[in-house]
Backbone as XML, in Angstrom:
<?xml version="1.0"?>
<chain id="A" units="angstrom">
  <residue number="1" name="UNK">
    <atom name="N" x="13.692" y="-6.315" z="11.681"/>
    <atom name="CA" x="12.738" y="-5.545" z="12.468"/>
    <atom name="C" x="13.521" y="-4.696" z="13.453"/>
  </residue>
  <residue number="2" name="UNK">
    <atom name="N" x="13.138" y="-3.731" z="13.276"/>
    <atom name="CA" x="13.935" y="-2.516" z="14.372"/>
    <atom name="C" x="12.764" y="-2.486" z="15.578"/>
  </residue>
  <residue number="3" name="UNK">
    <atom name="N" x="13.544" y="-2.387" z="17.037"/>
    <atom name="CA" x="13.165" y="-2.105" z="18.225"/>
    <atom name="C" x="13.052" y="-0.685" z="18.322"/>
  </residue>
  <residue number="4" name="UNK">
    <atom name="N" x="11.914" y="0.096" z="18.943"/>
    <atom name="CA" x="12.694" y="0.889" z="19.379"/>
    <atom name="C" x="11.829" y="1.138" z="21.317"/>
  </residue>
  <residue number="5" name="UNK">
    <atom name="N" x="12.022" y="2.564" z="21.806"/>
    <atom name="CA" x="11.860" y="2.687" z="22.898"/>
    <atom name="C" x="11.120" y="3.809" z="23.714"/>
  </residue>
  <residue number="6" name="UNK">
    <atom name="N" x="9.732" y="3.280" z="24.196"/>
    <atom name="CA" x="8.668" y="4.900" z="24.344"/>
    <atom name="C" x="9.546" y="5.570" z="25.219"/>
  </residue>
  <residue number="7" name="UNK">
    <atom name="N" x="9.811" y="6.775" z="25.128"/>
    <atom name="CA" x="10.242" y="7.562" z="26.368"/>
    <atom name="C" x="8.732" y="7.977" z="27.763"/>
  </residue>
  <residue number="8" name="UNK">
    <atom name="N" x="9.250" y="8.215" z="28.120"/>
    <atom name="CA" x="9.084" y="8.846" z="30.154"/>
    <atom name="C" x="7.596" y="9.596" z="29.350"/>
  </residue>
  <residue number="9" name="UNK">
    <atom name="N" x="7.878" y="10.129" z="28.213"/>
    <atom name="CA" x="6.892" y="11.495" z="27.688"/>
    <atom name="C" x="5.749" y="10.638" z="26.829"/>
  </residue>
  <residue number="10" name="UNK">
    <atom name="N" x="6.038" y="9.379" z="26.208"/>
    <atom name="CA" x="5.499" y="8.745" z="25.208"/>
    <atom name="C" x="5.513" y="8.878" z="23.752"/>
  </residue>
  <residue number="11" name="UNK">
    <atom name="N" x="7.142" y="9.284" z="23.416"/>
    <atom name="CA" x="7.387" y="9.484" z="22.325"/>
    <atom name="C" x="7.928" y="8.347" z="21.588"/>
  </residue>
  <residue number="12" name="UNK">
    <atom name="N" x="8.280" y="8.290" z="20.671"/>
    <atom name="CA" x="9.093" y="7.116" z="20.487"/>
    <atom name="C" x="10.118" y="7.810" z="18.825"/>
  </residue>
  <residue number="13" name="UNK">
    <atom name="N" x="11.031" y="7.214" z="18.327"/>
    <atom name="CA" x="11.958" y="7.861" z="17.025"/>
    <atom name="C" x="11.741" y="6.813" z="16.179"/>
  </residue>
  <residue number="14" name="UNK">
    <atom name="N" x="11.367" y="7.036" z="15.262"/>
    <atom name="CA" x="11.715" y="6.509" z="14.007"/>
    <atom name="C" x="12.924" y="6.064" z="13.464"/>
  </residue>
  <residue number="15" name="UNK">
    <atom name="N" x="13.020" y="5.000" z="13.203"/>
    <atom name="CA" x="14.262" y="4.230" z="12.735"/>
    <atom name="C" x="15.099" y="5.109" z="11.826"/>
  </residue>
  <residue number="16" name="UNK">
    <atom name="N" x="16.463" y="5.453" z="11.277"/>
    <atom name="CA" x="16.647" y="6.641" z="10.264"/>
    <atom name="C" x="16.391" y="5.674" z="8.952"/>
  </residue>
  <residue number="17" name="UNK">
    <atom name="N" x="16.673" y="3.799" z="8.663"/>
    <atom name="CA" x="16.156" y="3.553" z="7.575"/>
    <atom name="C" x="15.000" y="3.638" z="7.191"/>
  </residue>
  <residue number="18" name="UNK">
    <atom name="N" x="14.008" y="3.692" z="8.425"/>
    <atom name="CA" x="12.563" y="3.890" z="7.822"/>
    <atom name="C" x="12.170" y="4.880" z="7.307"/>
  </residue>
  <residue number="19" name="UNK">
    <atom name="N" x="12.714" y="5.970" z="8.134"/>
    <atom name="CA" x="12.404" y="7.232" z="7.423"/>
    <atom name="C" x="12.872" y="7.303" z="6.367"/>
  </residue>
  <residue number="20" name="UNK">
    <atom name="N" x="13.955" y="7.259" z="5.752"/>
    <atom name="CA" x="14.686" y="7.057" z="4.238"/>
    <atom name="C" x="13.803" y="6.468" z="3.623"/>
  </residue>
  <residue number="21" name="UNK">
    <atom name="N" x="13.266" y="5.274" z="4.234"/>
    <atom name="CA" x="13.049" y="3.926" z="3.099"/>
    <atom name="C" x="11.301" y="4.615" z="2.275"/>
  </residue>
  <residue number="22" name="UNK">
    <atom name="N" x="10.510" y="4.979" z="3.931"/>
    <atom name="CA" x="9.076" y="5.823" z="3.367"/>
    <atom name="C" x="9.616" y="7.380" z="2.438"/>
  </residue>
  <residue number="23" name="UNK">
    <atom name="N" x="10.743" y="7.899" z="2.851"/>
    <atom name="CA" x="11.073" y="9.623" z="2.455"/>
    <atom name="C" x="9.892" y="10.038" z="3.637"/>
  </residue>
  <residue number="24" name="UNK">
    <atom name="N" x="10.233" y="9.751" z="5.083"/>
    <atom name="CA" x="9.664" y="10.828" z="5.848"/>
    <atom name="C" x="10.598" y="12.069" z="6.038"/>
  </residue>
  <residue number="25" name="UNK">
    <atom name="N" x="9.925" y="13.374" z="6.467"/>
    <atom name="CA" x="10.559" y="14.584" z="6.501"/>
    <atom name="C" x="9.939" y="15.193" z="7.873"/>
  </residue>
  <residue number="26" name="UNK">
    <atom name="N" x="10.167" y="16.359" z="8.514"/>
    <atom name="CA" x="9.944" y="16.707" z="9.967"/>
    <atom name="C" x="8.719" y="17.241" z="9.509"/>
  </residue>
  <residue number="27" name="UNK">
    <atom name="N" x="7.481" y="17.330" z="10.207"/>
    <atom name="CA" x="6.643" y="18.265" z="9.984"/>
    <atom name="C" x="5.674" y="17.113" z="9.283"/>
  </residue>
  <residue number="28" name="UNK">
    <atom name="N" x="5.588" y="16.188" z="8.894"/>
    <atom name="CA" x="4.816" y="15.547" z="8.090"/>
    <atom name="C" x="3.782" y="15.009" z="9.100"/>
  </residue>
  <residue number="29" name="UNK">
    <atom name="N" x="2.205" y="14.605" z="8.416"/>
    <atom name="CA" x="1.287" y="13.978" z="9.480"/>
    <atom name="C" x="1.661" y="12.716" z="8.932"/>
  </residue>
  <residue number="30" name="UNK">
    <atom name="N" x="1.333" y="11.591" z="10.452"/>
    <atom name="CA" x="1.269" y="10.705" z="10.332"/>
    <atom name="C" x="0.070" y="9.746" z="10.674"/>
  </residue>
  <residue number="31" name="UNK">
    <atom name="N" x="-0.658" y="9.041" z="10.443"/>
    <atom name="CA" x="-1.975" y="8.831" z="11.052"/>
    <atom name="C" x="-1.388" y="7.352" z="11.746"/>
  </residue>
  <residue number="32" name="UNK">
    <atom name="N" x="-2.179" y="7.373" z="13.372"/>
    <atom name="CA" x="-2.030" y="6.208" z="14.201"/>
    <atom name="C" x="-2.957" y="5.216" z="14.222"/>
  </residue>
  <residue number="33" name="UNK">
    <atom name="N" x="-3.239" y="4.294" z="13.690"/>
    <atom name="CA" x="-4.098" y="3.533" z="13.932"/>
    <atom name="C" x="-3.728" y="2.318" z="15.477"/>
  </residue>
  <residue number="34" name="UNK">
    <atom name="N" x="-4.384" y="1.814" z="15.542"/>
    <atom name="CA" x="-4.978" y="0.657" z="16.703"/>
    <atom name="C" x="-5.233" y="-0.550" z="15.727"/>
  </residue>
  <residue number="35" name="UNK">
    <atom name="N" x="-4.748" y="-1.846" z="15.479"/>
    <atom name="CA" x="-5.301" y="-2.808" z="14.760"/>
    <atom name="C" x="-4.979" y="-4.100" z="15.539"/>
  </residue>
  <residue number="36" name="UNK">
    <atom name="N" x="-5.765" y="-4.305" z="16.458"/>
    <atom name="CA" x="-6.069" y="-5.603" z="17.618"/>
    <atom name="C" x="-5.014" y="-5.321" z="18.195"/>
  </residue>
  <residue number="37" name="UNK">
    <atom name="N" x="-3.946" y="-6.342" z="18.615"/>
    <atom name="CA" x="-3.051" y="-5.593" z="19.466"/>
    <atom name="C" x="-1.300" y="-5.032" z="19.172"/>
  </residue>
  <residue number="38" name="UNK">
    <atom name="N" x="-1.834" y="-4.371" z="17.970"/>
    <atom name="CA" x="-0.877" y="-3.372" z="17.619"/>
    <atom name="C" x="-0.611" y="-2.038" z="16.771"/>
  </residue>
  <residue number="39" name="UNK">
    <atom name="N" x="-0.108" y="-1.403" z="17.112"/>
    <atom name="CA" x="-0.263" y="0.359" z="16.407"/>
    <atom name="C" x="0.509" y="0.305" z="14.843"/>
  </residue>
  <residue number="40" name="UNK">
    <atom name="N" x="-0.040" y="1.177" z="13.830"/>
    <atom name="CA" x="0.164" y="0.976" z="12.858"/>
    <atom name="C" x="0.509" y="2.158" z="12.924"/>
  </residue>
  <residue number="41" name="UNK">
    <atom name="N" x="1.341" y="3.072" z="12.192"/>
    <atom name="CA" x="1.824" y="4.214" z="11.629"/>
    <atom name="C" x="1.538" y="4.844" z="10.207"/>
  </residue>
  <residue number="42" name="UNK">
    <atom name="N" x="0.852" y="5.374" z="9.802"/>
    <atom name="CA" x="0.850" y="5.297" z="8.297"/>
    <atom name="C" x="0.773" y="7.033" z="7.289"/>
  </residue>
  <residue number="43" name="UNK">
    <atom name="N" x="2.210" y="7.243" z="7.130"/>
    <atom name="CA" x="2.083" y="8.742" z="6.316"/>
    <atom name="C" x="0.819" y="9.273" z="5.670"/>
  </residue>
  <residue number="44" name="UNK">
    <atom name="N" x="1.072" y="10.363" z="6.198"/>
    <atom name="CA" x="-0.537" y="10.800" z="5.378"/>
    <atom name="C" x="0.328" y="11.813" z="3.771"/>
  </residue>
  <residue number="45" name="UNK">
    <atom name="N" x="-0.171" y="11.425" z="2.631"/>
    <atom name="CA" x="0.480" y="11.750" z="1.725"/>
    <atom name="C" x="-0.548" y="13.218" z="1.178"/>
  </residue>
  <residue number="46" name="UNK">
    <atom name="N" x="-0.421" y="13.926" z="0.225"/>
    <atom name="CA" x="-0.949" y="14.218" z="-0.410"/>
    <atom name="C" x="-1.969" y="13.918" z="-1.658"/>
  </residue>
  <residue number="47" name="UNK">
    <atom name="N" x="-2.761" y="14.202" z="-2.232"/>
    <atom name="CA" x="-3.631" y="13.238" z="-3.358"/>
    <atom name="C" x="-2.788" y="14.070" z="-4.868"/>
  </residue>
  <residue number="48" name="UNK">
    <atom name="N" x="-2.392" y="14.436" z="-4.983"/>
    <atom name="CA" x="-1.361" y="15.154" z="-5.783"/>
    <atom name="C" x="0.142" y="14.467" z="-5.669"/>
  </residue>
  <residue number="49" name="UNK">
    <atom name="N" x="0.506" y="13.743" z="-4.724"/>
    <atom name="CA" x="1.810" y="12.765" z="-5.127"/>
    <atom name="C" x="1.373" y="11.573" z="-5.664"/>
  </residue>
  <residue number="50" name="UNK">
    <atom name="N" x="-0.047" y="10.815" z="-5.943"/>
    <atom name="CA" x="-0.094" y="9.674" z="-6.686"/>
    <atom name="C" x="-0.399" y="10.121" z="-7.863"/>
  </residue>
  <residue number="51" name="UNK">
    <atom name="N" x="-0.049" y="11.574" z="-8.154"/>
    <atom name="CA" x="-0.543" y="12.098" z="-9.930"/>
    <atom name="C" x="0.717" y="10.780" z="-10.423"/>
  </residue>
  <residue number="52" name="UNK">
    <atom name="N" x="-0.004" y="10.309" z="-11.786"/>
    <atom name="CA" x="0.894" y="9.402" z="-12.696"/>
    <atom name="C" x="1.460" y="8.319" z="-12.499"/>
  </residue>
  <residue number="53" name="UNK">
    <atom name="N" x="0.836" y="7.994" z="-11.198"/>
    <atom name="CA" x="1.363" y="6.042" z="-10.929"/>
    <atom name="C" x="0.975" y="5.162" z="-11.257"/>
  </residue>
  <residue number="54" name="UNK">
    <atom name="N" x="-0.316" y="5.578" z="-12.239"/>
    <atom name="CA" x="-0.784" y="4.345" z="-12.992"/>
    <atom name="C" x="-0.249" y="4.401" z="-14.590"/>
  </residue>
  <residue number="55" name="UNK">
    <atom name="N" x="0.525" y="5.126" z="-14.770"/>
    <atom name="CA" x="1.195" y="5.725" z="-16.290"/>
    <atom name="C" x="1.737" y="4.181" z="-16.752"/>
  </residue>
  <residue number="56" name="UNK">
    <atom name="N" x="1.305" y="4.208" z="-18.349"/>
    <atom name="CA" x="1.760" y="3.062" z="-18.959"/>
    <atom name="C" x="1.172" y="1.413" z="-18.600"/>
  </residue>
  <residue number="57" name="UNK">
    <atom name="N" x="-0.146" y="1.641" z="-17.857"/>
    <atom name="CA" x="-1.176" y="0.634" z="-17.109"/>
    <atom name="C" x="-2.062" y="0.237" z="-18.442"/>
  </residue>
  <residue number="58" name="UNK">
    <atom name="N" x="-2.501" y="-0.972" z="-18.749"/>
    <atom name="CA" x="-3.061" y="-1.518" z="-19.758"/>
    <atom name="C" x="-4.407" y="-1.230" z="-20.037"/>
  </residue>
  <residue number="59" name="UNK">
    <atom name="N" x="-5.414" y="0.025" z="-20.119"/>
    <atom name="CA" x="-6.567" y="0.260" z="-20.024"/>
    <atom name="C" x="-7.129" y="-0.520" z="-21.238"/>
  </residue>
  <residue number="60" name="UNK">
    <atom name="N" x="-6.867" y="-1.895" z="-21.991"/>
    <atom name="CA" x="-7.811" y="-1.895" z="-23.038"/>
    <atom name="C" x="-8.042" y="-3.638" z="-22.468"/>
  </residue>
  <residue number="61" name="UNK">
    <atom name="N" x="-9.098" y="-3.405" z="-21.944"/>
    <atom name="CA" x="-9.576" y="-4.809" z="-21.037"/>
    <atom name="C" x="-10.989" y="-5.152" z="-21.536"/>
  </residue>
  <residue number="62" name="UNK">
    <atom name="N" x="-10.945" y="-6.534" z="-22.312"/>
    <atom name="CA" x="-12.501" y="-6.699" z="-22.549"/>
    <atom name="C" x="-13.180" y="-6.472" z="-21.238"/>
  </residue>
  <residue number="63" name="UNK">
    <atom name="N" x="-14.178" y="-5.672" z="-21.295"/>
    <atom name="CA" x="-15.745" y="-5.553" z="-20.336"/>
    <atom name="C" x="-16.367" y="-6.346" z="-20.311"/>
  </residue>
  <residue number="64" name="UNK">
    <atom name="N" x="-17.691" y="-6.778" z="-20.044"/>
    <atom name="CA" x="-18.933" y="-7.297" z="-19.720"/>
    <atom name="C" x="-19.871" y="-6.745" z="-20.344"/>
  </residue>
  <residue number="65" name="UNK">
    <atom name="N" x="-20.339" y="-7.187" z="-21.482"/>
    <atom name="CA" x="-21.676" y="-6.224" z="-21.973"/>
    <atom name="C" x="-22.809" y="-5.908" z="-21.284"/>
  </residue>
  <residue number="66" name="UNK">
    <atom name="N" x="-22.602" y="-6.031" z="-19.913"/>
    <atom name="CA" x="-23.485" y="-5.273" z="-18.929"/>
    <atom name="C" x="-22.806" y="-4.203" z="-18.095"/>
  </residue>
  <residue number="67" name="UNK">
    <atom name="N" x="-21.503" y="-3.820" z="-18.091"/>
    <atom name="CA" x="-20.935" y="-3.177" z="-17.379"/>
    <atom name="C" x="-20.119" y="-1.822" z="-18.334"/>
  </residue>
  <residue number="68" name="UNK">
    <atom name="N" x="-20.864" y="-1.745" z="-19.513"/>
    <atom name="CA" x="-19.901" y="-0.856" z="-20.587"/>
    <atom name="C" x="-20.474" y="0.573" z="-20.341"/>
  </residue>
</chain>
């Protein structure tokens, strides 16, 4: 777990492995959440970078003959 430290302004830096580890870049949004008592960080991606992450996923699943 990396520390890090709000400045005077209320900024704070990103670890450089985290950024590597997510591929953050300058300019990117990030959305802040609040979750009881602690802040979550979470990249806001595009819906066009999860094109093809389900590629090679097993679509032939018996159904429910109420759900076909």
């Amino acid at each position: 777990m990396n520390a890090i430290k709000v400045s005077p302004k209320y900024q704070i830096v990103i670890p450089l492995a985290v950024r590597e580890a997510l591929q953050l870049h300058p300019g990117e949004n990030i959305r802040v959440l609040q979750y009881e008592n602690r802040i979550e960080l979470i990249p806001e991606r595009p819906v066009k970078s999860a094109r093809g992450f389900l590629k090679g996923i097993n679509t032939m699943i018996e159904r429910e003959k109420d759900r076909v």
